[in-house]
C-alpha positions, -999 to +999 in steps of 0.1 A: +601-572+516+602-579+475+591-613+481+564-602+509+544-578+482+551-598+455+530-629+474+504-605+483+498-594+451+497-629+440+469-635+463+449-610+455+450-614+423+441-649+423+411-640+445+404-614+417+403-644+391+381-665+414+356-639+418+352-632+382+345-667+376+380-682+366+383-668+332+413-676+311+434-648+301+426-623+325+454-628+345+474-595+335+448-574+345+438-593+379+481-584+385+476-551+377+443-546+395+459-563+427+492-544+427+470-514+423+451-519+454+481-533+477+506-504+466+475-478+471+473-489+503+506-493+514+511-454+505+479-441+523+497-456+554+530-446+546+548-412+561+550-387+541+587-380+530+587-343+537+573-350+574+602-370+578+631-350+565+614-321+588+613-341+616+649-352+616+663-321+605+649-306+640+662-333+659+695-328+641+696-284+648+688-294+683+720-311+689+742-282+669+756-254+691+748-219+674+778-204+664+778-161+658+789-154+624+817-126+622+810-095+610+817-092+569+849-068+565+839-035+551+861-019+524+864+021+524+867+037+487+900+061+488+915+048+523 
């Protein structure tokens, strides 16, 4: 997956270059621009992680048999 991004990045940045006229020395900011993009878009489609640990926590309590709690002993002043 590392490798995946970092080649997309890569690619977009060098299409960044050719569209601003292949200018030397632009080359940090054409990374920067592309990782930008690809990592802004990779979140938009991304789960959110609240939905998920929701999600599984219900499938989890679904599975769990409900146990009754006992009763909490009560203490009596001068017995």
């Amino acid at each position: 997956m590392q490798e995946d991004l970092e080649q997309k990045i890569r690619e977009r940045a060098y299409h960044l270059w050719v569209a601003e006229g292949c200018r030397d020395g632009e080359s940090d900011r054409h990374w920067l621009v592309a990782e930008r993009e690809l990592l802004g878009e990779f979140a938009a489609t991304a789960p959110a992680p609240a939905e998920k640990k929701r999600a599984s926590r219900k499938a989890a309590n679904s599975n769990v048999e409900t146990v009754a709690k006992a009763p909490a002993k009560i203490r009596r002043r001068g017995s």
